[in-house]
C-alpha positions as CSV (number, residue, x, y, z in Angstrom):
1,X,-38.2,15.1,-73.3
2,X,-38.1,17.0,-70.0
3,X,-38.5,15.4,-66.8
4,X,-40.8,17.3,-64.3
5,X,-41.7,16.8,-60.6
6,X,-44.9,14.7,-61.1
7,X,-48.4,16.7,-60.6
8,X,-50.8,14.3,-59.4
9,X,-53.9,16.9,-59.5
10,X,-52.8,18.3,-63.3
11,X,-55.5,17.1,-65.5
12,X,-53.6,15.7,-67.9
13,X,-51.7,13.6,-65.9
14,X,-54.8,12.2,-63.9
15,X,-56.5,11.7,-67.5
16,X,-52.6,9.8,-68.2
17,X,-52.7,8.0,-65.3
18,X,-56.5,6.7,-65.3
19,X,-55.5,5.6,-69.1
20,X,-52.4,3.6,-67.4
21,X,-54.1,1.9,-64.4
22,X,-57.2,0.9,-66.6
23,X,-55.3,-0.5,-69.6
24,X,-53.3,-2.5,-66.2
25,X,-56.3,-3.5,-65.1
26,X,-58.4,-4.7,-68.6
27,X,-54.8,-6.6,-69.5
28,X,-54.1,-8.4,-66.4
29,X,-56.3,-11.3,-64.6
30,X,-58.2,-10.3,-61.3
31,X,-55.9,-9.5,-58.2
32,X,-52.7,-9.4,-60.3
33,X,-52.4,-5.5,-61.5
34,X,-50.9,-3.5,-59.4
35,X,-50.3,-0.3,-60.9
36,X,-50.6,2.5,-58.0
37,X,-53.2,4.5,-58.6
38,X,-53.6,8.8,-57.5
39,X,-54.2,7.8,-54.1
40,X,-50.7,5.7,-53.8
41,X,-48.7,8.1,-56.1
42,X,-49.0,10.7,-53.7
43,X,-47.8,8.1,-50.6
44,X,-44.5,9.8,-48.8
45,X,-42.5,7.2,-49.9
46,X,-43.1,7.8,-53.6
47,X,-41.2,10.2,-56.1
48,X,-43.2,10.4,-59.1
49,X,-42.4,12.2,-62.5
50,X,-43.4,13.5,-65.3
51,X,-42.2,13.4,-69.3
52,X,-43.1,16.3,-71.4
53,X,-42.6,16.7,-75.4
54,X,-42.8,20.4,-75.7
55,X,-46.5,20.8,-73.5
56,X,-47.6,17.5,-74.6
57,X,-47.3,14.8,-71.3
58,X,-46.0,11.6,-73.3
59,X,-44.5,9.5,-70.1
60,X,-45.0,8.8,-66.5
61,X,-42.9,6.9,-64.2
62,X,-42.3,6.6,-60.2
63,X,-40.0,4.6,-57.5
64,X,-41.2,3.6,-54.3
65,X,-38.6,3.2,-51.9
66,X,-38.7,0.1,-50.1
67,X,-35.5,0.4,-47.7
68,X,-33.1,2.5,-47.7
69,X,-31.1,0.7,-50.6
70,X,-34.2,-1.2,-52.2
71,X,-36.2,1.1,-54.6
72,X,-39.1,-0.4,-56.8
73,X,-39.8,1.1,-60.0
74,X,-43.6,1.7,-59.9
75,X,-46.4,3.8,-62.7
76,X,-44.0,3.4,-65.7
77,X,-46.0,4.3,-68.7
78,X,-45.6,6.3,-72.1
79,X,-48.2,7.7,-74.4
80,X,-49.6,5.0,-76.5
81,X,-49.2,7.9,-80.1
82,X,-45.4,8.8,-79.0
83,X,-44.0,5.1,-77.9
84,X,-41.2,3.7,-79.1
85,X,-39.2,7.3,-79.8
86,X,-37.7,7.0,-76.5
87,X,-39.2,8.2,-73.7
88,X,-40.0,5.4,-72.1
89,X,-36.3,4.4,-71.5
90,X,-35.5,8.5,-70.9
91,X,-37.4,7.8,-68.2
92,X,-36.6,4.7,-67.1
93,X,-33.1,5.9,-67.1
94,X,-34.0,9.1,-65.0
95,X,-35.7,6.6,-62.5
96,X,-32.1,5.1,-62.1
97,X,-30.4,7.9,-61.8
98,X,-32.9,8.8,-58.9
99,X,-32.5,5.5,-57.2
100,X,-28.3,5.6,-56.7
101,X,-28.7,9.2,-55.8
102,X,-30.6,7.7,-52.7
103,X,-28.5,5.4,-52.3
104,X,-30.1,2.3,-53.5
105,X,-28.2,-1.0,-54.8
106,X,-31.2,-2.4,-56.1
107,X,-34.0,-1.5,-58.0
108,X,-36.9,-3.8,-58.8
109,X,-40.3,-3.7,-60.7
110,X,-43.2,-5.8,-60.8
111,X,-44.8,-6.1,-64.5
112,X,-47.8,-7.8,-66.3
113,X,-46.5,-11.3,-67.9
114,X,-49.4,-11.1,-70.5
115,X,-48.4,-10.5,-74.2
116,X,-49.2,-6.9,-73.9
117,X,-46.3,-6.5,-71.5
118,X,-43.6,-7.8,-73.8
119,X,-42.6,-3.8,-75.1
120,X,-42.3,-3.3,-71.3
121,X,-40.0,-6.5,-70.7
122,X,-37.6,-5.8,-73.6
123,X,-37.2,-2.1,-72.5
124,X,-36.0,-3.4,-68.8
125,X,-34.0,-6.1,-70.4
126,X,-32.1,-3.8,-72.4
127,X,-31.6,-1.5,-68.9
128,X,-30.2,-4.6,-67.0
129,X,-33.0,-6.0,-65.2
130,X,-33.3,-9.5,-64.8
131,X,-35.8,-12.0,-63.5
132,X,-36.3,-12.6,-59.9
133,X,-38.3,-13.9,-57.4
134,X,-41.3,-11.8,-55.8
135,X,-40.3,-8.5,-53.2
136,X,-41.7,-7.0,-50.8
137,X,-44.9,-8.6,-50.5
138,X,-45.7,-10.1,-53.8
139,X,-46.1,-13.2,-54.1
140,X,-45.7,-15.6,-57.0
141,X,-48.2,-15.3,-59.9
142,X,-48.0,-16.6,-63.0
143,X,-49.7,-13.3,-64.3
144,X,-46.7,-11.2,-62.7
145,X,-42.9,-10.7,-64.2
146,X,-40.5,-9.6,-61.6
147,X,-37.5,-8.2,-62.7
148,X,-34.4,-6.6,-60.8
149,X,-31.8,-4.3,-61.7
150,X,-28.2,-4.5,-59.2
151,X,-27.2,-1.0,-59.1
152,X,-23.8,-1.6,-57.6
153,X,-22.5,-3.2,-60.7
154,X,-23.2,-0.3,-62.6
């Protein structure tokens, strides 16, 4: 897979990225997705990439930076036809590597804690993430898993 600079006004990544947010949306209870949407994937304070199998756009992922050694992994998604070949934790892995070149020792993610979400939990289990409390302005929900991932040890 190669990683790109995310292009928020490519077609295929809006048609992605309207897939992501409503599939959020349709498997999460009222008020609890919060996948970002165009809009808040183009904020300054978001990177956002893309993952591309030849010209085919399989994954999507993003980190916000919170403070200048908190990041929060946002927009993490992968083609439903190409998933589990990898690319989900090729990017996940690139989103990492983003965060300590930054200079982040902490990278956290807010996820759906629905049955739908359990691919998405193993994947930042086997990465090192961890449960924690809400972050930055969450707040507990019992529809929301939030994990965190202590770059320093790593």
């Amino acid at each position: 897979m190669q990683i790109r600079i995310g292009d928020t006004f490519d077609p295929r990544v809006v048609a992605l990225l309207d897939h992501h947010v409503t599939a959020a949306r349709a498997q999460t209870a009222p008020g609890s997705a919060h996948a970002l949407d165009l809009a808040g994937l183009r904020a300054p304070d978001i990177a956002f990439w893309t993952g591309w199998d030849d010209e085919t756009l399989v994954a999507t992922g993003a980190l916000k930076t919170l403070s200048a050694d908190h990041g929060e992994v946002k927009s993490m998604h992968t083609l439903q036809t190409t998933r589990r070949r990898g690319f989900g934790g090729q990017m996940l892995r690139h989103i990492i590597v983003a965060a300590r070149a930054r200079g982040m020792s902490r990278l956290s993610l807010e996820t759906g804690s629905w049955d739908y979400f359990k691919p998405a939990h193993a994947l930042y289990r086997t990465h090192g993430f961890v449960p924690c409390g809400p972050f930055e302005g969450y707040v507990e929900d019992p529809n929301s898993l939030f994990l965190t991932l202590d770059l320093s040890d790593r």
